[in-house]
C-alpha positions as YAML, in Angstrom:
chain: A
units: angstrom
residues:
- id: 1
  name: UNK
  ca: [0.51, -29.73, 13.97]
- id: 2
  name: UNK
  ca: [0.06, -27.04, 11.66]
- id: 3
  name: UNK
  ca: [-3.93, -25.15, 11.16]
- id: 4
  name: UNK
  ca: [-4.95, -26.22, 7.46]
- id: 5
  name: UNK
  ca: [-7.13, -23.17, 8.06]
- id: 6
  name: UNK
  ca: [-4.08, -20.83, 9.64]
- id: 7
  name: UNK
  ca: [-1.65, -22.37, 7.26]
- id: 8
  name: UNK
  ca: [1.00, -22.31, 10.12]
- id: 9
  name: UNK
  ca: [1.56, -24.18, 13.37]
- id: 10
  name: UNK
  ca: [-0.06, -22.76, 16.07]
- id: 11
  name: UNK
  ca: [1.91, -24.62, 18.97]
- id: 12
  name: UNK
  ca: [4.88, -23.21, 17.65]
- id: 13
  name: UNK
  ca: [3.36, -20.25, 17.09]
- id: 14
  name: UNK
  ca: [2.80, -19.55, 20.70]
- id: 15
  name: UNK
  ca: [5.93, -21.51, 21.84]
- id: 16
  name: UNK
  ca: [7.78, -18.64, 20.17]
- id: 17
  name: UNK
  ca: [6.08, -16.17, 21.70]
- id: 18
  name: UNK
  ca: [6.50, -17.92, 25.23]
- id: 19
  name: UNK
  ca: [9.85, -17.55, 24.94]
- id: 20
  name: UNK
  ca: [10.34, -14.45, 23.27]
- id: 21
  name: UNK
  ca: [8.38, -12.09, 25.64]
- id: 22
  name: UNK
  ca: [7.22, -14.01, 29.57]
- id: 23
  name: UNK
  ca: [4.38, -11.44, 29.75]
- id: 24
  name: UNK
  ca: [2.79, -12.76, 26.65]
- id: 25
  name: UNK
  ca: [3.94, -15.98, 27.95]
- id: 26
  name: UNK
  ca: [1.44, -15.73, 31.03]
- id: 27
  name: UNK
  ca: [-1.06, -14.37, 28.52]
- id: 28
  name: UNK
  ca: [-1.19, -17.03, 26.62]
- id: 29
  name: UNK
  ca: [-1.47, -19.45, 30.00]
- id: 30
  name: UNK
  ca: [-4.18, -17.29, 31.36]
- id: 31
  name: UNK
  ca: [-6.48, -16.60, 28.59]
- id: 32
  name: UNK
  ca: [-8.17, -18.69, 25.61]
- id: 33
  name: UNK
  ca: [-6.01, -19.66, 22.44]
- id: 34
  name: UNK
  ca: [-5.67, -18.21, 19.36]
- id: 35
  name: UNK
  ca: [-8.84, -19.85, 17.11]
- id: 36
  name: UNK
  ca: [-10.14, -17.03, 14.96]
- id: 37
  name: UNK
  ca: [-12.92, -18.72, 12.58]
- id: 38
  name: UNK
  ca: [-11.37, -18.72, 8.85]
- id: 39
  name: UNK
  ca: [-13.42, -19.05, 5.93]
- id: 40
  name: UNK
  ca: [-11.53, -20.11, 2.82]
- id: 41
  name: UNK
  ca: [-14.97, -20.36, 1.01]
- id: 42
  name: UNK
  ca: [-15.55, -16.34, 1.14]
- id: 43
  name: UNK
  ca: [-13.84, -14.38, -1.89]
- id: 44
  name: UNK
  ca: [-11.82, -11.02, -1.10]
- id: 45
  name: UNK
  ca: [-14.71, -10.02, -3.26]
- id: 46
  name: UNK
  ca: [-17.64, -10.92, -0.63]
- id: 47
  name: UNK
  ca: [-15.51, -10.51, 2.69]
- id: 48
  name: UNK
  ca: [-14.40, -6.72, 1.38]
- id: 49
  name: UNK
  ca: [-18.23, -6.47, 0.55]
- id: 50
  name: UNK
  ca: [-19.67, -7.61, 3.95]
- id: 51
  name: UNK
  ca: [-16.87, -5.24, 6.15]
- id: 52
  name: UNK
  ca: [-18.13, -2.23, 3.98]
- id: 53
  name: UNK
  ca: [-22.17, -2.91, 4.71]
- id: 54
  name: UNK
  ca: [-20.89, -3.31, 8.46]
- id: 55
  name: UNK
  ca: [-18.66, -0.40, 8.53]
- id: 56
  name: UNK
  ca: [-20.03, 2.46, 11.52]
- id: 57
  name: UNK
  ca: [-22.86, 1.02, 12.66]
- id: 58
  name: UNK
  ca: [-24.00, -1.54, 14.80]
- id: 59
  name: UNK
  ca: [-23.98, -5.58, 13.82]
- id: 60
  name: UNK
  ca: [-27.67, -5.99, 13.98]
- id: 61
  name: UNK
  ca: [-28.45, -3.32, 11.39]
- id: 62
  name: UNK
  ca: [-25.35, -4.41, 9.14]
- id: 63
  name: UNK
  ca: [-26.98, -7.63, 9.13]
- id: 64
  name: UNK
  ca: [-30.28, -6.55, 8.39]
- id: 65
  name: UNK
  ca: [-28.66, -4.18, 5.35]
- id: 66
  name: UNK
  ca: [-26.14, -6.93, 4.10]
- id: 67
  name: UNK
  ca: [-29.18, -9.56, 4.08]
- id: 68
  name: UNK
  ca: [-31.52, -7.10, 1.91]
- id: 69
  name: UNK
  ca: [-28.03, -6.90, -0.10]
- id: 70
  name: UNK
  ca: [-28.45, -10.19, -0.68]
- id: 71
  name: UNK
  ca: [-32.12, -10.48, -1.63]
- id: 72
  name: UNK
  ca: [-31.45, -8.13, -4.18]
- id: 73
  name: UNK
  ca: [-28.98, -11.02, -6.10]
- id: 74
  name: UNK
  ca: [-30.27, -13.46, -8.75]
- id: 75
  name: UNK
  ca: [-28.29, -15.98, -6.38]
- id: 76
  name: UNK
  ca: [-29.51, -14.69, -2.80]
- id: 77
  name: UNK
  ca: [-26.08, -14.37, -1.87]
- id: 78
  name: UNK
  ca: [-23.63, -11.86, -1.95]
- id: 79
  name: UNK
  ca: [-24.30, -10.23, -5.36]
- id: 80
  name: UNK
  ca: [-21.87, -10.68, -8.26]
- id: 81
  name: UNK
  ca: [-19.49, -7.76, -9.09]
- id: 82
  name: UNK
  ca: [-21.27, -6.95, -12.56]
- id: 83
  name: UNK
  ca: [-24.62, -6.96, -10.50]
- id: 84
  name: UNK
  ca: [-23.55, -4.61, -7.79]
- id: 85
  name: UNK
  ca: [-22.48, -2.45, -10.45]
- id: 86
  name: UNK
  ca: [-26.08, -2.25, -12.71]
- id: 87
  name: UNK
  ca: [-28.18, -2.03, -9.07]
- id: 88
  name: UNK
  ca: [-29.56, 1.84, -8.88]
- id: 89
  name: UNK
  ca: [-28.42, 4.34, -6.29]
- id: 90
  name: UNK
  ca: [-32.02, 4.28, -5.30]
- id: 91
  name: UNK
  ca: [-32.48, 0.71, -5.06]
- id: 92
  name: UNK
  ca: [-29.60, 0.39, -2.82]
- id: 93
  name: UNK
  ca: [-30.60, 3.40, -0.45]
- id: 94
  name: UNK
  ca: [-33.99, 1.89, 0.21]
- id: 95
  name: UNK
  ca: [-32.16, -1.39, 1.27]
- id: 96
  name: UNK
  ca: [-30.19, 0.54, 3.96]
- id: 97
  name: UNK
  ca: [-26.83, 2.27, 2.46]
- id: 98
  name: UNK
  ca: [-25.67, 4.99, 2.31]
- id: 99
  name: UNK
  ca: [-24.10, 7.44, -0.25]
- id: 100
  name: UNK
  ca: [-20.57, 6.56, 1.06]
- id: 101
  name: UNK
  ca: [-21.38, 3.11, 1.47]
- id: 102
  name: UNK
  ca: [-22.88, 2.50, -2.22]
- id: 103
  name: UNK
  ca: [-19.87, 3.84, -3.79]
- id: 104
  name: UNK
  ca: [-17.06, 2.20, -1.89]
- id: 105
  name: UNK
  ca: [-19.41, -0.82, -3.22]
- id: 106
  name: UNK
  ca: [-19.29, 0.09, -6.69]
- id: 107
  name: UNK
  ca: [-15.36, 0.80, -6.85]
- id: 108
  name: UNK
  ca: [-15.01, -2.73, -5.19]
- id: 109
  name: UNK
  ca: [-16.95, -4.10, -7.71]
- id: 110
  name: UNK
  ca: [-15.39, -2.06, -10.35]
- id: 111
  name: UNK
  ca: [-11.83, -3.11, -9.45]
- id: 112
  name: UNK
  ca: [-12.64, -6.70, -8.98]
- id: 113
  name: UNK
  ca: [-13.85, -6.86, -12.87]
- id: 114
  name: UNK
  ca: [-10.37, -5.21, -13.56]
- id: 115
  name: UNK
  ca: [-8.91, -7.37, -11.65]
- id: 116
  name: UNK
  ca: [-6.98, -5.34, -8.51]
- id: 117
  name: UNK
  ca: [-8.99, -7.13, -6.14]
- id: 118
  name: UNK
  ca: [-7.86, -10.65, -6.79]
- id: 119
  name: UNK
  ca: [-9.47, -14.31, -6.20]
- id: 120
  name: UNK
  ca: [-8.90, -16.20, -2.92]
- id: 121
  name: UNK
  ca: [-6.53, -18.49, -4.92]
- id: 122
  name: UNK
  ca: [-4.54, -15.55, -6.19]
- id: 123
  name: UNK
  ca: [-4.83, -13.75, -2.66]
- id: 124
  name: UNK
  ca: [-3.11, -16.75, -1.21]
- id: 125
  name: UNK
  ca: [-0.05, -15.82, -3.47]
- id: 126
  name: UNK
  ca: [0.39, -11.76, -2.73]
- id: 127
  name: UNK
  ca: [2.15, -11.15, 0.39]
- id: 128
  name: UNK
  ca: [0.73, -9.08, 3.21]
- id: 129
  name: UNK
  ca: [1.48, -5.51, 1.63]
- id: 130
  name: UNK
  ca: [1.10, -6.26, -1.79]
- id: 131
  name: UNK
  ca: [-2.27, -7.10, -0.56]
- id: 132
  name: UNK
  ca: [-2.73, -3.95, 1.61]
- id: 133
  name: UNK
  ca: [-1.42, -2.02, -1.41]
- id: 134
  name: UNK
  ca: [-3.98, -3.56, -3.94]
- id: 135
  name: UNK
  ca: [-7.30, -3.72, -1.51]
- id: 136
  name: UNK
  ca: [-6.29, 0.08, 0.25]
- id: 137
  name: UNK
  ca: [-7.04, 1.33, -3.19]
- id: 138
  name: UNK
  ca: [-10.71, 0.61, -2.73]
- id: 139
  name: UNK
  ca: [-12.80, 3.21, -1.87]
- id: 140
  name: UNK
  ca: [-13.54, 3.24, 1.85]
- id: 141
  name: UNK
  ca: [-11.59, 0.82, 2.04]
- id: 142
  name: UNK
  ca: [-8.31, 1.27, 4.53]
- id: 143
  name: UNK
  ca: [-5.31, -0.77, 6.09]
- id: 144
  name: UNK
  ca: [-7.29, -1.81, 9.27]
- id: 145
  name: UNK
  ca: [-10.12, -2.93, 7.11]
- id: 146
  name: UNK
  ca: [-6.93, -4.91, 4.88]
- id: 147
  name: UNK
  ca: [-5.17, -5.95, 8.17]
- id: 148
  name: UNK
  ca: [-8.22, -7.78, 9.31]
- id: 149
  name: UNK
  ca: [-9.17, -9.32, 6.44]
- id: 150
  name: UNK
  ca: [-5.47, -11.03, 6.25]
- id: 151
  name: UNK
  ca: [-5.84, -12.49, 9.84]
- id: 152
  name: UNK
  ca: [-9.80, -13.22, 9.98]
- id: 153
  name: UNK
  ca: [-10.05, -14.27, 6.34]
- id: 154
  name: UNK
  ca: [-6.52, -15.45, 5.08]
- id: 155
  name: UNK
  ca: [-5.18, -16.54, 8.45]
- id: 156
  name: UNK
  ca: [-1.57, -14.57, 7.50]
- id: 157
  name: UNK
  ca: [0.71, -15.32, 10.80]
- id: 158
  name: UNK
  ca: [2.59, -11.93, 11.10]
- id: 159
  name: UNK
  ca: [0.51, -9.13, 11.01]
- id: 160
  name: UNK
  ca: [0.09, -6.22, 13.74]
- id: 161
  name: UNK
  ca: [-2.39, -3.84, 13.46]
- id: 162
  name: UNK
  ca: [-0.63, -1.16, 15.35]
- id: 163
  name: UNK
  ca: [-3.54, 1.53, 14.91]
- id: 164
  name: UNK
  ca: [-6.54, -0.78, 16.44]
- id: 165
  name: UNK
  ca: [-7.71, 0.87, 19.50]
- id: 166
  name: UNK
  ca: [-8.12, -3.09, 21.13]
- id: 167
  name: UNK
  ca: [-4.32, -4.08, 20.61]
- id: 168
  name: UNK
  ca: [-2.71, -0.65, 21.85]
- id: 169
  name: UNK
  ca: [-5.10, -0.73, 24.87]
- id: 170
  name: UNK
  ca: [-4.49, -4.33, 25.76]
- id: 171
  name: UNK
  ca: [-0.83, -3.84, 25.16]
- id: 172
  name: UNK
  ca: [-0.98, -0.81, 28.19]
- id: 173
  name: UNK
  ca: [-2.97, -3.07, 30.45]
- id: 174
  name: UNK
  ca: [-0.50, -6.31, 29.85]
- id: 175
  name: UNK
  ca: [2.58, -4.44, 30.41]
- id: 176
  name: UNK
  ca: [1.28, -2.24, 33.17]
- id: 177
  name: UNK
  ca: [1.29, 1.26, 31.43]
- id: 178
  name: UNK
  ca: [-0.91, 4.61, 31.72]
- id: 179
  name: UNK
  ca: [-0.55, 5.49, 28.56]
- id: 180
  name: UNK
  ca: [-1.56, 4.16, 24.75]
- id: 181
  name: UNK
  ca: [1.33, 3.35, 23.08]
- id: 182
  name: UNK
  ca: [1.74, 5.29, 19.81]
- id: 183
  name: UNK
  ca: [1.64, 3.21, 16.52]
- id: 184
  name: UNK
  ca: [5.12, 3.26, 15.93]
- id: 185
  name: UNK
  ca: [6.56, 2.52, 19.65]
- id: 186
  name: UNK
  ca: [3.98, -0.51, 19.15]
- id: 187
  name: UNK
  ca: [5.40, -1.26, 16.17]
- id: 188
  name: UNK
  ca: [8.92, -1.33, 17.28]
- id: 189
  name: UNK
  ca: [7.91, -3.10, 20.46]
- id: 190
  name: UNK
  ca: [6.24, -5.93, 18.45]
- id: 191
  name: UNK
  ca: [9.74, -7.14, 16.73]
- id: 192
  name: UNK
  ca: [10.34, -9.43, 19.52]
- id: 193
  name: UNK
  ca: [7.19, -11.27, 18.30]
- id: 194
  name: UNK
  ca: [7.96, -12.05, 15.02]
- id: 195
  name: UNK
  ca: [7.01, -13.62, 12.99]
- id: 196
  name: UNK
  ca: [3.96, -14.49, 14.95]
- id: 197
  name: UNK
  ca: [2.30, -10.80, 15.25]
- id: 198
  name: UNK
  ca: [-0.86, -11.93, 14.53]
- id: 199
  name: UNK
  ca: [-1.09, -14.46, 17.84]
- id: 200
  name: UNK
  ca: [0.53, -11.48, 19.74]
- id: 201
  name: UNK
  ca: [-1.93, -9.49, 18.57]
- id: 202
  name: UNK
  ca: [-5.09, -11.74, 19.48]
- id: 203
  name: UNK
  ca: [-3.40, -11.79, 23.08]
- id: 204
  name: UNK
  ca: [-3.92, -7.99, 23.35]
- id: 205
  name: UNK
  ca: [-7.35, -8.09, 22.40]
- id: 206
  name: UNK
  ca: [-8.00, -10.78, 24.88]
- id: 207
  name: UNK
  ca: [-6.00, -8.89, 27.29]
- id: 208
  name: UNK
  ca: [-8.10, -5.86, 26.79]
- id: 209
  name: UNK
  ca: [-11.46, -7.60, 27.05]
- id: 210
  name: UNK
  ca: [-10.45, -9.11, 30.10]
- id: 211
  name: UNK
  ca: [-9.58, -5.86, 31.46]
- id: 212
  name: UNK
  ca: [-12.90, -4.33, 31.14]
- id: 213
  name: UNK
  ca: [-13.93, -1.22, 29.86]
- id: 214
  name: UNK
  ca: [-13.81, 0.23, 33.08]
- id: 215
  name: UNK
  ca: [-9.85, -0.10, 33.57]
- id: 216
  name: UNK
  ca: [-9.32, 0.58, 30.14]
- id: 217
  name: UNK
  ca: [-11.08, 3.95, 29.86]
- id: 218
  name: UNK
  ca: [-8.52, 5.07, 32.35]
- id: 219
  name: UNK
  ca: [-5.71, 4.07, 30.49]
- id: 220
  name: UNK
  ca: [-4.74, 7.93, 28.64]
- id: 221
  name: UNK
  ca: [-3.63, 8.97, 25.74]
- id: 222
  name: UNK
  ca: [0.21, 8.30, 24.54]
- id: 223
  name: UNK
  ca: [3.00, 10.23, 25.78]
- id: 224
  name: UNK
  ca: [3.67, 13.47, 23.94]
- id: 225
  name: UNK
  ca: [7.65, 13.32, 22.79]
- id: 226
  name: UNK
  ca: [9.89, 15.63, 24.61]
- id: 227
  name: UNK
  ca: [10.71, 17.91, 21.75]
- id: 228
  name: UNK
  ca: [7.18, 17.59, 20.41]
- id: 229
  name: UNK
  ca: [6.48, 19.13, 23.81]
- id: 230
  name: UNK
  ca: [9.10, 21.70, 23.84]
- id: 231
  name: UNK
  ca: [7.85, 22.76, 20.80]
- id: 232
  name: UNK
  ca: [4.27, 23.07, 21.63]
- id: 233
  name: UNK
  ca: [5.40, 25.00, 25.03]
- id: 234
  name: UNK
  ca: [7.41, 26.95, 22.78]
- id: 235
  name: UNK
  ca: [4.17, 27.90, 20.44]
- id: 236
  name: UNK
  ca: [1.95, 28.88, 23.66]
- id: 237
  name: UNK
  ca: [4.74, 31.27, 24.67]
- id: 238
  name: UNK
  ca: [4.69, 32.53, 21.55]
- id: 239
  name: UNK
  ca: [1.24, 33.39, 21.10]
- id: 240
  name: UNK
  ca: [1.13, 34.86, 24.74]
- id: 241
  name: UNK
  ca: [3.28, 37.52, 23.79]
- id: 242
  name: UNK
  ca: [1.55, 38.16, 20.17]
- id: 243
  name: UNK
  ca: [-1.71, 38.35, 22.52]
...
């Protein structure tokens, strides 16, 4: 039965992926399901708002920031685009932003008025990289920020965030390597899990977590190509006989 939430069927979601790839098969045996929590209520608008206040710093003081955000609203919510935009630079440093964080704020609510940021309703109609393309024009905003806003808000089946430190480390620990993969040998390796991605993906953060920091410190940084490392051999000799 298909997730009203997810807006795709989970059981076949991960019946796929069973049979498309038996590691992620015993994955998905071993450790807890796919259930991310998906609020339809929140607007690009307010979710895009809230990952900016909690961007860098720790969730207790994001909170703490996002809720004097809030106070500062007619509504004591999220404030309204055209409010964000007439609060003072002042105002909003003594409630806990910074610089940065105040204008990637004020373009957000800027392009929400003119309309680049769209509703939830008209969110539901872009697909994945017209959506990346419209909200990685945001200030401060980038394509990780994007990528989880289409699983954890939208609940969009096939995406892979192949730069997220969680899914390339889980991704060495399930398949048994000492190395990170890099984002495009991820990428490549994820075709087998289409169009599912985003399951996959929850898999290697559970995979990860399970790990422990401990064995996934260890885990090193990806390979360097062969001719990237010719060349960079290449470059030392070089500079040894300059020197």
């Amino acid at each position: 039965m298909a997730n009203t939430a997810l807006g795709f069927d989970l059981g076949a979601a991960t019946a796929h992926l069973a049979a498309s790839d038996p590691c992620l098969a015993k994955l998905i045996e071993e450790l807890e399901p796919f259930e991310p929590e998906i609020d339809h209520a929140q607007s690009p608008y307010e979710a895009l708002m809230e990952a900016i206040a909690y961007q860098s710093i720790s969730g207790k003081a994001a909170a703490t920031i996002f809720g004097r955000i809030k106070a500062l609203s007619t509504s004591g919510g999220v404030p309204t685009p055209q409010e964000m935009l007439k609060f003072g630079k002042r105002q909003l440093r003594k409630a806990g932003l910074s610089g940065a964080k105040i204008l990637s704020m004020k373009d957000l609510a800027q392009k929400t008025i003119d309309g680049i940021v769209p509703t939830h309703d008209e969110a539901l109609k872009l697909s994945d990289e017209e959506l990346v393309e419209r909200l990685d024009s945001v200030r401060g905003i980038g394509r990780w920020t994007v990528e989880m806003f289409l699983i954890f808000r939208l609940g969009r089946p096939d995406v892979l965030p192949i730069h997220d430190l969680g899914v390339q480390k889980g991704w060495s620990v399930a398949y048994g390597k000492r190395h990170k993969p890099r984002p495009k040998e991820l990428e490549k390796f994820g075709e087998r899990w289409r169009p599912y991605r985003t399951v996959a993906s929850w898999y290697m953060w559970r995979a990860f977590e399970r790990a422990g920091y401990a064995a996934t410190n260890k885990i090193k940084k990806p390979r360097v190509k062969r001719r990237r490392l010719k060349i960079k051999i290449r470059r030392v000799r070089v500079q040894k006989k300059k020197g």
